[in-house]
N, CA, C, O and CB atoms as a CASP TS submission, in Angstrom:
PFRMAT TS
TARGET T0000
AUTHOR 0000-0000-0000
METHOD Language model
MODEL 1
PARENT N/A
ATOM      1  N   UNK     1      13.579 -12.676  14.194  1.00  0.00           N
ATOM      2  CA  UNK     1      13.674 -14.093  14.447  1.00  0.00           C
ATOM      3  C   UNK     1      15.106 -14.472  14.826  1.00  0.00           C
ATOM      4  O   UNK     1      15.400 -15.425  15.547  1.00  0.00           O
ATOM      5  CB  UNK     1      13.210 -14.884  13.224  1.00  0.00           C
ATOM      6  N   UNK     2      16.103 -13.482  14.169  1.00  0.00           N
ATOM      7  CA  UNK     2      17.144 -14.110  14.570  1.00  0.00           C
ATOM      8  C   UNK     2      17.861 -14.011  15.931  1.00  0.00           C
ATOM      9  O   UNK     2      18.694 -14.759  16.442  1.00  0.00           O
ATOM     10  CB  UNK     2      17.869 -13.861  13.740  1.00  0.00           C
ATOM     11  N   UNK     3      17.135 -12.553  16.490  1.00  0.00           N
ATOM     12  CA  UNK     3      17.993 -12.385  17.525  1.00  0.00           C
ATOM     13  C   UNK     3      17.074 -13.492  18.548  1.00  0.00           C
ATOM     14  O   UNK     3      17.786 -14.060  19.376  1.00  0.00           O
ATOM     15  CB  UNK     3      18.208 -10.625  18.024  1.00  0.00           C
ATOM     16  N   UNK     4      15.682 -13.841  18.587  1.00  0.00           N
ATOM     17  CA  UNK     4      14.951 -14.792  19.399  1.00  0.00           C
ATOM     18  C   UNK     4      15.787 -16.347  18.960  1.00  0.00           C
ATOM     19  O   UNK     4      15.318 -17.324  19.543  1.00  0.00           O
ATOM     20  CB  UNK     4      13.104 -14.701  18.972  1.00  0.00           C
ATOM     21  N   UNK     5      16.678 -16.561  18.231  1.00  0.00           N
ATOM     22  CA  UNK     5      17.438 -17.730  17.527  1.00  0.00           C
ATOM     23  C   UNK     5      16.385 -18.643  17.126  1.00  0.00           C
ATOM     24  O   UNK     5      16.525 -19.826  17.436  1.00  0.00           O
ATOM     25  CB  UNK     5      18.541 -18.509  18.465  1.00  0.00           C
ATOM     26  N   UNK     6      15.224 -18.237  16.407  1.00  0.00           N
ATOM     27  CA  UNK     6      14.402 -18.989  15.938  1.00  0.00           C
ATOM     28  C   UNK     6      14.787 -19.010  14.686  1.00  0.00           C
ATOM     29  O   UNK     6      14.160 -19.860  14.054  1.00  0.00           O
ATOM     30  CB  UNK     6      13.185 -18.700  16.169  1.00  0.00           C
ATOM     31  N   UNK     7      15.916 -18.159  13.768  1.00  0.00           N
ATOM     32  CA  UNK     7      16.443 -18.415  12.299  1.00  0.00           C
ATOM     33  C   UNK     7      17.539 -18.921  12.691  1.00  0.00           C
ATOM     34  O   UNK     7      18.212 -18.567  13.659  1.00  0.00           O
ATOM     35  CB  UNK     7      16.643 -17.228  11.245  1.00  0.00           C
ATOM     36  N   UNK     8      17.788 -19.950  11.783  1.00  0.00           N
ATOM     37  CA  UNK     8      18.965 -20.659  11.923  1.00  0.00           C
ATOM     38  C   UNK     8      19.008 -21.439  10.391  1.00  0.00           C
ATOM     39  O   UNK     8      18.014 -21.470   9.664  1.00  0.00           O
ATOM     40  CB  UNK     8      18.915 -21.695  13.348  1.00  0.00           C
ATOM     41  N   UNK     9      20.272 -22.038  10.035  1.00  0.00           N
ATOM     42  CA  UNK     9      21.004 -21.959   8.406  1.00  0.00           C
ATOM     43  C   UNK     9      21.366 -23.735   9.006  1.00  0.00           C
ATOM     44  O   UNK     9      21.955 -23.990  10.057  1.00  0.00           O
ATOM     45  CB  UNK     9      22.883 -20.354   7.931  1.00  0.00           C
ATOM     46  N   UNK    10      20.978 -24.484   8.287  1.00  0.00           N
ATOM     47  CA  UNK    10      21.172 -25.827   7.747  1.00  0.00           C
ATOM     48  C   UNK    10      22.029 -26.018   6.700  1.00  0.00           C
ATOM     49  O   UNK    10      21.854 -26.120   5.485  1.00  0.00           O
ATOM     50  CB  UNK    10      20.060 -26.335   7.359  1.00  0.00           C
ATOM     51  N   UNK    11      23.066 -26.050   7.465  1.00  0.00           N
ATOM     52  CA  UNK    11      24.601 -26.518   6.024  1.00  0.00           C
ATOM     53  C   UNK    11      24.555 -27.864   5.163  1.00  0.00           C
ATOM     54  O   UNK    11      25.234 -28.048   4.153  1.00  0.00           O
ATOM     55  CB  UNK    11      26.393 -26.865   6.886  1.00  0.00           C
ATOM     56  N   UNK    12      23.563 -28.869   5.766  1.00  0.00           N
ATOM     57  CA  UNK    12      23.201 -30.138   4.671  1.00  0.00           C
ATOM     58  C   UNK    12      22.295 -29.753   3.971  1.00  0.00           C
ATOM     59  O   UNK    12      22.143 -30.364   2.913  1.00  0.00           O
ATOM     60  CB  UNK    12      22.723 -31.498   5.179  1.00  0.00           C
ATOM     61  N   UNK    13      21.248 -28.477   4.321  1.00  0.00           N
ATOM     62  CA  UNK    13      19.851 -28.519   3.230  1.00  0.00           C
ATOM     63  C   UNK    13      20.130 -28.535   1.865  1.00  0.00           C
ATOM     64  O   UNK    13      20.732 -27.498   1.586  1.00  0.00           O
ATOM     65  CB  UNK    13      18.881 -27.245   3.330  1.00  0.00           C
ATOM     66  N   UNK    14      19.957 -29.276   0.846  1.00  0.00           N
ATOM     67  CA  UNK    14      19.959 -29.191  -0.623  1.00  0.00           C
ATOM     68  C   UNK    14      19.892 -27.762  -0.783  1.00  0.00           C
ATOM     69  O   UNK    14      19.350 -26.871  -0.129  1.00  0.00           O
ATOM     70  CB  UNK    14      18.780 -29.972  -1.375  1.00  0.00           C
ATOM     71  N   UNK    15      20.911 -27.795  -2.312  1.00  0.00           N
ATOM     72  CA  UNK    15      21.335 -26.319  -3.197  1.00  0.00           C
ATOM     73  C   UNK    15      19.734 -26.236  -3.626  1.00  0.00           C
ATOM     74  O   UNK    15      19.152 -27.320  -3.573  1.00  0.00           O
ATOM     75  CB  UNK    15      22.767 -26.456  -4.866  1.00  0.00           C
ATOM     76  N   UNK    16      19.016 -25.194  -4.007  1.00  0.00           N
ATOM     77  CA  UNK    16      17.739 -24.939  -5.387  1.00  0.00           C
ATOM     78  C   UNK    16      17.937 -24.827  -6.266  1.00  0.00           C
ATOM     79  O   UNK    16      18.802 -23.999  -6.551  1.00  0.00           O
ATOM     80  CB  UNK    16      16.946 -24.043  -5.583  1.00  0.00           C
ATOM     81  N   UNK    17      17.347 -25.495  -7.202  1.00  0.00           N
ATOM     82  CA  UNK    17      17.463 -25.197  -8.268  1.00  0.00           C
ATOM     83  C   UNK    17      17.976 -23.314  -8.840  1.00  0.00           C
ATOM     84  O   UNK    17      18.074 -22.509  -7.914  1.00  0.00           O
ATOM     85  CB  UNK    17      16.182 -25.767  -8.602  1.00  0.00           C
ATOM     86  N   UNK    18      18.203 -22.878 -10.029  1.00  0.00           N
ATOM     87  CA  UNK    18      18.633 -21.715 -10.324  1.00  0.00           C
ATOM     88  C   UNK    18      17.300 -21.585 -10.699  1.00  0.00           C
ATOM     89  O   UNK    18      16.624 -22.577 -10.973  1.00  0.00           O
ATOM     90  CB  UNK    18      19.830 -21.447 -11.225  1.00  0.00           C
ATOM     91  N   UNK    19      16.627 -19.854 -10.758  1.00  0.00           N
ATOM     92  CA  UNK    19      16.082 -19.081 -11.134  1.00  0.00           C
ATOM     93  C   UNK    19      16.037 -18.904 -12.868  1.00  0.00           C
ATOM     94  O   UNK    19      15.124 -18.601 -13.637  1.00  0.00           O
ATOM     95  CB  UNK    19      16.539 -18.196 -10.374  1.00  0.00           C
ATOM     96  N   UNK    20      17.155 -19.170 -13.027  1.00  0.00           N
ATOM     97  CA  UNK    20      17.329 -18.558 -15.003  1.00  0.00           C
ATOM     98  C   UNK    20      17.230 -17.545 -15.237  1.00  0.00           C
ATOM     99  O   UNK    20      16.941 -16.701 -14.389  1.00  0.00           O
ATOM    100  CB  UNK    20      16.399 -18.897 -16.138  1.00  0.00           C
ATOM    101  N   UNK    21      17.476 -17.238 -16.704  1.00  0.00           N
ATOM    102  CA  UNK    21      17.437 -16.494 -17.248  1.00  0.00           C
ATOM    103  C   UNK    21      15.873 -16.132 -18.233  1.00  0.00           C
ATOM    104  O   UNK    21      15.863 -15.052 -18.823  1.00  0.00           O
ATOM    105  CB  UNK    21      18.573 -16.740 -17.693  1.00  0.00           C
ATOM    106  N   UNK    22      14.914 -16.838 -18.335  1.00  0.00           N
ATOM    107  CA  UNK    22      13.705 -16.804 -18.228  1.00  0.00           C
ATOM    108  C   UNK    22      12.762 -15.877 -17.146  1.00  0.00           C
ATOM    109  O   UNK    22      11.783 -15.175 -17.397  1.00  0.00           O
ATOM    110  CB  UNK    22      13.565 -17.989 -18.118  1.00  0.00           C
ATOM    111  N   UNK    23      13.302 -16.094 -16.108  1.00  0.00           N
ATOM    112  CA  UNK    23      12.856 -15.582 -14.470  1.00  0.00           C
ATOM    113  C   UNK    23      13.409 -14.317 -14.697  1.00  0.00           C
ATOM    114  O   UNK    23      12.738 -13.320 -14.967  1.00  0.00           O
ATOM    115  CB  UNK    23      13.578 -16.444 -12.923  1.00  0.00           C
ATOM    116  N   UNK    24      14.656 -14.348 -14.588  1.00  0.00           N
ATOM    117  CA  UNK    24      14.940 -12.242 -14.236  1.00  0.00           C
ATOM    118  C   UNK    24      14.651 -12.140 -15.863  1.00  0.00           C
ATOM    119  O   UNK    24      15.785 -11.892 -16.274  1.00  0.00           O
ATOM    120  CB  UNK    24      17.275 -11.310 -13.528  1.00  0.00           C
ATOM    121  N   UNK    25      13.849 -12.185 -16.955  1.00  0.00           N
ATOM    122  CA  UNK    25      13.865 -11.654 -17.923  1.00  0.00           C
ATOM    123  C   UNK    25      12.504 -11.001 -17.861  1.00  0.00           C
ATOM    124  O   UNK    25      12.162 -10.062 -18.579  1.00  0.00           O
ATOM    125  CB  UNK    25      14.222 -12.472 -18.934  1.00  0.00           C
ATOM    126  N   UNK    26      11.763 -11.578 -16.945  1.00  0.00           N
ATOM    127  CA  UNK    26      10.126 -11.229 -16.852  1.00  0.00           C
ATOM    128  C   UNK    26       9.883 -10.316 -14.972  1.00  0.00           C
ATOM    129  O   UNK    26       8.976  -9.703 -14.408  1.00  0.00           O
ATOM    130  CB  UNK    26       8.996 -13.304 -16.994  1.00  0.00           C
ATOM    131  N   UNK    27      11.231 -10.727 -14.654  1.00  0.00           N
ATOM    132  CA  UNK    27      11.386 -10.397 -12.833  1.00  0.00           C
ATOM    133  C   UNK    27      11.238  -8.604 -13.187  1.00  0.00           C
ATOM    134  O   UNK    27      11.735  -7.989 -14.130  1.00  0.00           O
ATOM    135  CB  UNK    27      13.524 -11.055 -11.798  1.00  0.00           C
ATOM    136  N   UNK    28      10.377  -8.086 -12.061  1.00  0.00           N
ATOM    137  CA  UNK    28       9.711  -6.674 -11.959  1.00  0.00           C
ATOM    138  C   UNK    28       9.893  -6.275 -10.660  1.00  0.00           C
ATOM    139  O   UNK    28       9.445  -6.960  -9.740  1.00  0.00           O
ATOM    140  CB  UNK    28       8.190  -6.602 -12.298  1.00  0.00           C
ATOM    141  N   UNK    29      10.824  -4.689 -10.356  1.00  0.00           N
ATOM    142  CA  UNK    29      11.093  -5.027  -9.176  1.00  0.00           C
ATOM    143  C   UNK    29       9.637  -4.077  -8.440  1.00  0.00           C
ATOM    144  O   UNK    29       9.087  -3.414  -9.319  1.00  0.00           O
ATOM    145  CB  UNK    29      12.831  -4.617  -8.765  1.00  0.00           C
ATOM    146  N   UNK    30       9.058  -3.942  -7.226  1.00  0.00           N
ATOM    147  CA  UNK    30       7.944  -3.506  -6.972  1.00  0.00           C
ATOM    148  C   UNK    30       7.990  -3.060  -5.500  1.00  0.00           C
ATOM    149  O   UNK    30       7.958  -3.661  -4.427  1.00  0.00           O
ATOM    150  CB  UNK    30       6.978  -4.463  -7.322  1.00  0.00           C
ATOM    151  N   UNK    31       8.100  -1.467  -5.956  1.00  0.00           N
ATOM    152  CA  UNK    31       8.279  -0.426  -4.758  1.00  0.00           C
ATOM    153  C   UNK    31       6.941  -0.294  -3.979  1.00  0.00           C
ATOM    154  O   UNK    31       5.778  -0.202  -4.373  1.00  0.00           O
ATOM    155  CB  UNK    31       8.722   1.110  -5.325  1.00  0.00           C
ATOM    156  N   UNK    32       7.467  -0.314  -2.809  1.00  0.00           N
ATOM    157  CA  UNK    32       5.925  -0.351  -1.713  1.00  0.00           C
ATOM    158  C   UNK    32       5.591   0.992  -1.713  1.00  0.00           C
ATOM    159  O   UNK    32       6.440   1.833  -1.416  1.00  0.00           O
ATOM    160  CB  UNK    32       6.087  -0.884   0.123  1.00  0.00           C
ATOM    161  N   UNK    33       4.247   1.352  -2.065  1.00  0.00           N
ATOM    162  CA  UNK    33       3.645   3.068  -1.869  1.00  0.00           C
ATOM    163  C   UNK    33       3.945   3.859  -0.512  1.00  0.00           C
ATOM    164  O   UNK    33       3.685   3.534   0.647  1.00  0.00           O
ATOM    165  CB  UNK    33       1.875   3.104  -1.913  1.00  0.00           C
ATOM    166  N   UNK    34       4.464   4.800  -0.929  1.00  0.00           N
ATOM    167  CA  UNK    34       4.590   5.238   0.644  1.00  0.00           C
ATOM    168  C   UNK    34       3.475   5.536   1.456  1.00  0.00           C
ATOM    169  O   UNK    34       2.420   5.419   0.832  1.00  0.00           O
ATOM    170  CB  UNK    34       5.330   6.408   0.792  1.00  0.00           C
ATOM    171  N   UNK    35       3.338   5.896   2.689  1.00  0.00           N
ATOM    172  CA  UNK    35       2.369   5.441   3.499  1.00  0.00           C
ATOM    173  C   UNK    35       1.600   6.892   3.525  1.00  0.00           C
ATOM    174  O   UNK    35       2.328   7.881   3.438  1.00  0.00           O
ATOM    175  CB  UNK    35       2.925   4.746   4.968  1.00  0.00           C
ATOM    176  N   UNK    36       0.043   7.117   3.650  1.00  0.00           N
ATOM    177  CA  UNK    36      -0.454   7.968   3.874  1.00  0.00           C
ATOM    178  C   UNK    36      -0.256   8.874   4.606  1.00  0.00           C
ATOM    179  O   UNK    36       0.415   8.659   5.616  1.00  0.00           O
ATOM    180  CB  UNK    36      -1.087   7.724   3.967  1.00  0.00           C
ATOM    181  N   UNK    37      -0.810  10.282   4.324  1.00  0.00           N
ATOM    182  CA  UNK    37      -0.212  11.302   5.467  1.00  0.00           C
ATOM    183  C   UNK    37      -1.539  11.171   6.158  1.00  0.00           C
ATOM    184  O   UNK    37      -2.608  10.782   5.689  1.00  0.00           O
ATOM    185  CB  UNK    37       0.347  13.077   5.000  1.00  0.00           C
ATOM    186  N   UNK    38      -1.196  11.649   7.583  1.00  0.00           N
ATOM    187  CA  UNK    38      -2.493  12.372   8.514  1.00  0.00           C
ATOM    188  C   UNK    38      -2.072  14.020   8.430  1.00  0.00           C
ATOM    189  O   UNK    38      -1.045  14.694   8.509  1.00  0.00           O
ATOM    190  CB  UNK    38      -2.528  11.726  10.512  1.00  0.00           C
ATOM    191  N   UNK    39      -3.784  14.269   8.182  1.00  0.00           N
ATOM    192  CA  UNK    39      -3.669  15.612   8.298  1.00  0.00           C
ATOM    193  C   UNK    39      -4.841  16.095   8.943  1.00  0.00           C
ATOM    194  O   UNK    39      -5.865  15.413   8.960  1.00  0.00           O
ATOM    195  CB  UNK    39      -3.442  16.235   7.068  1.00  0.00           C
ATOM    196  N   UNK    40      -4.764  17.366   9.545  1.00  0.00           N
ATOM    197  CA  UNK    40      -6.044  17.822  10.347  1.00  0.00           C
ATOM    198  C   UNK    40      -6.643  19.115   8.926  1.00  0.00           C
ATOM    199  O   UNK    40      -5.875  19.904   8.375  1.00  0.00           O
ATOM    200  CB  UNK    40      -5.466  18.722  12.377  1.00  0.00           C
ATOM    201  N   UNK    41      -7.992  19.005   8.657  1.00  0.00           N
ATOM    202  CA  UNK    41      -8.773  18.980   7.578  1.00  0.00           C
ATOM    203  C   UNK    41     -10.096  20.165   8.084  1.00  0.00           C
ATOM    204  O   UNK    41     -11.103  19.935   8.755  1.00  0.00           O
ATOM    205  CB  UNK    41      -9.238  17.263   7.251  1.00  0.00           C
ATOM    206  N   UNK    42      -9.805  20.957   7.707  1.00  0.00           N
ATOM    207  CA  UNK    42     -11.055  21.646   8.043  1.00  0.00           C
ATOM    208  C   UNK    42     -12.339  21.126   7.206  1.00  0.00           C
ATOM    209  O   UNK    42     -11.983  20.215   6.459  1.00  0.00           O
ATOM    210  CB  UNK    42     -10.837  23.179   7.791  1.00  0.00           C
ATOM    211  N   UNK    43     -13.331  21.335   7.125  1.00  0.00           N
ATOM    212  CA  UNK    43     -14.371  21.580   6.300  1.00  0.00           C
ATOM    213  C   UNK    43     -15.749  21.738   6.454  1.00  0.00           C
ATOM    214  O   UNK    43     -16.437  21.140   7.282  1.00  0.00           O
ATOM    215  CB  UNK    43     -14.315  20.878   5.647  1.00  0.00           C
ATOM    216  N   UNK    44     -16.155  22.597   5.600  1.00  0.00           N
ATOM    217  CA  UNK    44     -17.671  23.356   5.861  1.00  0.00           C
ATOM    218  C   UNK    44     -18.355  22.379   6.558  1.00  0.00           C
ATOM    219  O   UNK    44     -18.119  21.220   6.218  1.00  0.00           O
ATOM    220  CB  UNK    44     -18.620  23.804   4.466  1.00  0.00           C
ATOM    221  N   UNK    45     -19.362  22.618   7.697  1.00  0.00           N
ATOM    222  CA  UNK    45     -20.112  22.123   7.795  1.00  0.00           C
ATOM    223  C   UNK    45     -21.300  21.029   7.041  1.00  0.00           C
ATOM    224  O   UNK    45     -21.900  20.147   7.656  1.00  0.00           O
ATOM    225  CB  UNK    45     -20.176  22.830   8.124  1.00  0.00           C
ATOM    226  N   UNK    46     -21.428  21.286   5.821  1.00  0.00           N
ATOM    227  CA  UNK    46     -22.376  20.832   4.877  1.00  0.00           C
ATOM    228  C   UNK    46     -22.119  19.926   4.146  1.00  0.00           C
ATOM    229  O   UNK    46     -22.852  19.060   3.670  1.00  0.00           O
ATOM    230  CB  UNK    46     -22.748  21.609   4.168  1.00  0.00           C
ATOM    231  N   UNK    47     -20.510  20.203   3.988  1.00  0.00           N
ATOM    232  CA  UNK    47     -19.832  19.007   3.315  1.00  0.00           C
ATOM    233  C   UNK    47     -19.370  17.950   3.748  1.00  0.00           C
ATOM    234  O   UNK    47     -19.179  16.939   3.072  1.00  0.00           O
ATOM    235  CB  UNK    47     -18.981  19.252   2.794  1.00  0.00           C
ATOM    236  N   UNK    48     -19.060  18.134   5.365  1.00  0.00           N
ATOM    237  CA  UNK    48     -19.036  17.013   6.008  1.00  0.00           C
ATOM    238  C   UNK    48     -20.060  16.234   6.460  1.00  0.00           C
ATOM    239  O   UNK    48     -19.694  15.133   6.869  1.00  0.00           O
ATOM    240  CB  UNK    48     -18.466  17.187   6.809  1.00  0.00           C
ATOM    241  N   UNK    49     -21.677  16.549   6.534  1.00  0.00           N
ATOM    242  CA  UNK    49     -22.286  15.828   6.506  1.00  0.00           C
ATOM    243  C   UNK    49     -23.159  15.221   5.679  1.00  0.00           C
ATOM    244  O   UNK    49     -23.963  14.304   5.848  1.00  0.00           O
ATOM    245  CB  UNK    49     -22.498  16.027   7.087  1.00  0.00           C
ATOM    246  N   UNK    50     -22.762  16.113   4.446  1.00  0.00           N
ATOM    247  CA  UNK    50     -23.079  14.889   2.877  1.00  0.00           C
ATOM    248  C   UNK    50     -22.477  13.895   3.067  1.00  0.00           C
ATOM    249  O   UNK    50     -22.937  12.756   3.155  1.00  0.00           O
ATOM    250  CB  UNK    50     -22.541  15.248   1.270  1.00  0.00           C
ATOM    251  N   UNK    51     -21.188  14.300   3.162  1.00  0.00           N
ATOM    252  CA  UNK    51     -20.349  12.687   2.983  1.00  0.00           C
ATOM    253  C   UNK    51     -20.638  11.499   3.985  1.00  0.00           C
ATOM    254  O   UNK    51     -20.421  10.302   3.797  1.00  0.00           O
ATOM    255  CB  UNK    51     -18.650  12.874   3.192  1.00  0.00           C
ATOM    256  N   UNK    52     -21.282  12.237   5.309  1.00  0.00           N
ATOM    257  CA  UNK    52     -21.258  11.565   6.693  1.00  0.00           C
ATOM    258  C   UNK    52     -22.639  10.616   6.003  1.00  0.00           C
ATOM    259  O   UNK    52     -22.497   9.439   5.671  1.00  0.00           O
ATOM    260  CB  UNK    52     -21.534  12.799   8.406  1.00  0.00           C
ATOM    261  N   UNK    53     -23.796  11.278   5.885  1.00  0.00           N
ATOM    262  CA  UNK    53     -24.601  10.695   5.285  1.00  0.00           C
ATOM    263  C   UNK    53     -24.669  10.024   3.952  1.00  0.00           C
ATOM    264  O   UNK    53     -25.702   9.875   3.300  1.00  0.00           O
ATOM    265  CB  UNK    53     -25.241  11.330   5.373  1.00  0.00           C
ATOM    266  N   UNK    54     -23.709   9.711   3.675  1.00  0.00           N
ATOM    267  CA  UNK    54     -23.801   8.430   2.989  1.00  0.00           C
ATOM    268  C   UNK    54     -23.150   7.372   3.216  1.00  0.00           C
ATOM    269  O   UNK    54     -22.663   6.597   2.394  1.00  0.00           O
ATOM    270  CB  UNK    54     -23.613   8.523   1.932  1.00  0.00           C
ATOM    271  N   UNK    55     -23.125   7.308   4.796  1.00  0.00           N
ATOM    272  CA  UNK    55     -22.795   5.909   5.725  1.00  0.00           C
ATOM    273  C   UNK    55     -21.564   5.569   5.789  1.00  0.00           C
ATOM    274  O   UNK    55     -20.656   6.382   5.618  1.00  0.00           O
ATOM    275  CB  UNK    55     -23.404   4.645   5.280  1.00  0.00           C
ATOM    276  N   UNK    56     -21.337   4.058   6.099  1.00  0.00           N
ATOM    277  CA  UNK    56     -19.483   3.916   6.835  1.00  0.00           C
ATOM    278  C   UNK    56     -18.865   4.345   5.542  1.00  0.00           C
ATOM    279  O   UNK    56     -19.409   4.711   4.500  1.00  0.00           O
ATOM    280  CB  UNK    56     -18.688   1.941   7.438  1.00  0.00           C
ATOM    281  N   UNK    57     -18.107   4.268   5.729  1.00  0.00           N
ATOM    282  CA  UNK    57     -16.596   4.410   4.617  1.00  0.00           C
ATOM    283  C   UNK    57     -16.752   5.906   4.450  1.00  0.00           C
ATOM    284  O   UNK    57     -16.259   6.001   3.326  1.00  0.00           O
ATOM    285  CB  UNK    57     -16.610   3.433   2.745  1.00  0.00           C
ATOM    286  N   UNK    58     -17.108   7.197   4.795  1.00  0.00           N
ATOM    287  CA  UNK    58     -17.283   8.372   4.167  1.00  0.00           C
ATOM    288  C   UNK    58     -16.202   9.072   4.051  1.00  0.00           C
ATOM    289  O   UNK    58     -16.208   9.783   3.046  1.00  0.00           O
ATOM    290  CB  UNK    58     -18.145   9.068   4.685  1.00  0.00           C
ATOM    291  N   UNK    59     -14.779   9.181   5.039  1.00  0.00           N
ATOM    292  CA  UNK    59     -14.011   9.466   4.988  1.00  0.00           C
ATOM    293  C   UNK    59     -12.959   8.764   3.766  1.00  0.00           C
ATOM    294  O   UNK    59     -12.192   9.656   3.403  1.00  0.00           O
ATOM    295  CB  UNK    59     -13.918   9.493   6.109  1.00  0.00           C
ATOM    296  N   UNK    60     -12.682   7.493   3.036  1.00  0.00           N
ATOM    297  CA  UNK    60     -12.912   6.649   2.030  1.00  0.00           C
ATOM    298  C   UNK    60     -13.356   7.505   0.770  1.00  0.00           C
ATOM    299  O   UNK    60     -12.648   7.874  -0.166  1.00  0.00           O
ATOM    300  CB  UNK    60     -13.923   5.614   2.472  1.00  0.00           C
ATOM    301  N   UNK    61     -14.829   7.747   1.001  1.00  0.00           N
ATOM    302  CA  UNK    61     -15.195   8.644  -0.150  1.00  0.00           C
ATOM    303  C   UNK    61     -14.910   9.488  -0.054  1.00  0.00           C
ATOM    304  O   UNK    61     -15.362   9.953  -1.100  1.00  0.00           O
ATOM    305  CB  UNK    61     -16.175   8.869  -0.527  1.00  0.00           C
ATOM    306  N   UNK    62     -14.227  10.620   0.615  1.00  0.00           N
ATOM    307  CA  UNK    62     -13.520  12.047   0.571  1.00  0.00           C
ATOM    308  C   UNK    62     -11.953  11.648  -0.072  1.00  0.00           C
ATOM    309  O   UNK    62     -11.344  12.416  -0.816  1.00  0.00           O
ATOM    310  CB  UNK    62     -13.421  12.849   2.362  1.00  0.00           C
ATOM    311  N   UNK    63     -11.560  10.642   0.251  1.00  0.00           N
ATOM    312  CA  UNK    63     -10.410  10.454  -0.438  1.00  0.00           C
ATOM    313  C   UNK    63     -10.379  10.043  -1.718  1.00  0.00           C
ATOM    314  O   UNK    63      -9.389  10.341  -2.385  1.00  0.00           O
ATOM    315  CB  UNK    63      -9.750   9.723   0.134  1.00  0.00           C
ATOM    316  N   UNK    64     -11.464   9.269  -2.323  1.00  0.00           N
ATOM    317  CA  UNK    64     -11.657   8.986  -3.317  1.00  0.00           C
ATOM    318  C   UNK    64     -12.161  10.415  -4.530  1.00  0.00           C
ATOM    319  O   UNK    64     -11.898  10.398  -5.732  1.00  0.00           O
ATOM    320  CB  UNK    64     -12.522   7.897  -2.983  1.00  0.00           C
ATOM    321  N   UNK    65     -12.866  11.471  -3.851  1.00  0.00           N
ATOM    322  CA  UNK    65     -13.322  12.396  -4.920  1.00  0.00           C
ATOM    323  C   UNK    65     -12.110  13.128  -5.144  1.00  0.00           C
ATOM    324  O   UNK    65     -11.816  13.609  -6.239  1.00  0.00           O
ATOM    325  CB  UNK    65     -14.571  13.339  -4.558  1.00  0.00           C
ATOM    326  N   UNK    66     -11.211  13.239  -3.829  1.00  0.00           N
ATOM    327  CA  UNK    66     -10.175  14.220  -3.725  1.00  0.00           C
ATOM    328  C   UNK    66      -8.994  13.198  -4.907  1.00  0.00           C
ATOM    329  O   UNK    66      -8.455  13.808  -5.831  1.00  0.00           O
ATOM    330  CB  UNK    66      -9.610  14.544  -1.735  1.00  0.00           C
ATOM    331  N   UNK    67      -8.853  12.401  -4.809  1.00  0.00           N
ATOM    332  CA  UNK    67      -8.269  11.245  -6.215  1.00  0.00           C
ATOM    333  C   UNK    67      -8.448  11.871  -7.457  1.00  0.00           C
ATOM    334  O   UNK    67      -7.508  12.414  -8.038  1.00  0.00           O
ATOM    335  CB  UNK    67      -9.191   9.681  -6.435  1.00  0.00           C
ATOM    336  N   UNK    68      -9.774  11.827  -7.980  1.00  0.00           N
ATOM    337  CA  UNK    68     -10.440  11.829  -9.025  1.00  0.00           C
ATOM    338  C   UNK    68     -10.180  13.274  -9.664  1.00  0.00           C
ATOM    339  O   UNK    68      -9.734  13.427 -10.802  1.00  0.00           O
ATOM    340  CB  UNK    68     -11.838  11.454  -8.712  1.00  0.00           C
ATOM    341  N   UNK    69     -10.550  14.425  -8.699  1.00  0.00           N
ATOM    342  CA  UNK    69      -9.758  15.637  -8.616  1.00  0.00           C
ATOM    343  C   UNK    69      -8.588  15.842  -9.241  1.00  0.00           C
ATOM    344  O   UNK    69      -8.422  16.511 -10.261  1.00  0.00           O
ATOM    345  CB  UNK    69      -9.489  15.870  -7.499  1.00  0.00           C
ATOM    346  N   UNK    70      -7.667  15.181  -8.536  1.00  0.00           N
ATOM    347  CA  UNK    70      -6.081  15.030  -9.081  1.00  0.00           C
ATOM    348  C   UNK    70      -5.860  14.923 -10.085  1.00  0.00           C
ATOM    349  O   UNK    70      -5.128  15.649 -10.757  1.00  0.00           O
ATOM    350  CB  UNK    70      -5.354  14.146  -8.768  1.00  0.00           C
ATOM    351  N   UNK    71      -6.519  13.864 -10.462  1.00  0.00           N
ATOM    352  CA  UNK    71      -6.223  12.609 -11.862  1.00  0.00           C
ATOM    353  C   UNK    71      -6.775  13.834 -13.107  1.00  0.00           C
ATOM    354  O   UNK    71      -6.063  14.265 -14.014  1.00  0.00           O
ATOM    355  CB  UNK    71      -7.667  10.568 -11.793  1.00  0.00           C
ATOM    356  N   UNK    72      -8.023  14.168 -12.879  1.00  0.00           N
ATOM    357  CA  UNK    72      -8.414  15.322 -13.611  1.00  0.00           C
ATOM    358  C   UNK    72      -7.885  16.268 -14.049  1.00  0.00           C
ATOM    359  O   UNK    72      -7.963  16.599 -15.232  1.00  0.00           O
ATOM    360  CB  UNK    72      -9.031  15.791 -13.218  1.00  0.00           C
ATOM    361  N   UNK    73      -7.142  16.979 -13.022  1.00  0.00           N
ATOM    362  CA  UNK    73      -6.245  18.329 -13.035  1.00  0.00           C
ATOM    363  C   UNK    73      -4.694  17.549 -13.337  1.00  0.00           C
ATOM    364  O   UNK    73      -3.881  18.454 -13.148  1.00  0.00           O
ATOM    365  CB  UNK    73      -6.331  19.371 -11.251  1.00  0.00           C
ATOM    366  N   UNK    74      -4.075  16.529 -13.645  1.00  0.00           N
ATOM    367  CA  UNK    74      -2.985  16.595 -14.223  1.00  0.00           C
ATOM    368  C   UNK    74      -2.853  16.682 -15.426  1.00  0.00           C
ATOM    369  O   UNK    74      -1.727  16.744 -15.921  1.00  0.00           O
ATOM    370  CB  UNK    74      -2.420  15.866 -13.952  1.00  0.00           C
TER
END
């Protein structure tokens, strides 16, 4: 925005109020997940069309058992 000069700073706009010490006592800071990998995936024939057959989202549900997997084995 700024380099389009659609941001711009108002030197009369009123101060805000302060935040406190209430606010950063409960303030959490919150890291964005990093982003999924792509990967090229072999798999048996048979198993890809269980999953295929059980309609949209199937790739969804391969990520979800492969989750559950994880969570299990740690």
């Amino acid at each position: 925005m700024r380099e389009k000069g659609d941001l711009h700073h108002d030197p009369k706009a009123p101060v805000g109020e302060s935040l406190g010490p209430v606010f950063w006592a409960k303030a959490r800071l919150n890291r964005p997940k990093p982003a999924p990998k792509s990967v090229h995936l072999k798999l048996d024939p048979e198993v890809f069309e269980f999953f295929k057959s059980q309609g949209k989202g199937h790739l969804t549900k391969m990520q979800e058992v492969l989750k559950a997997y994880v969570e299990a084995h740690r």
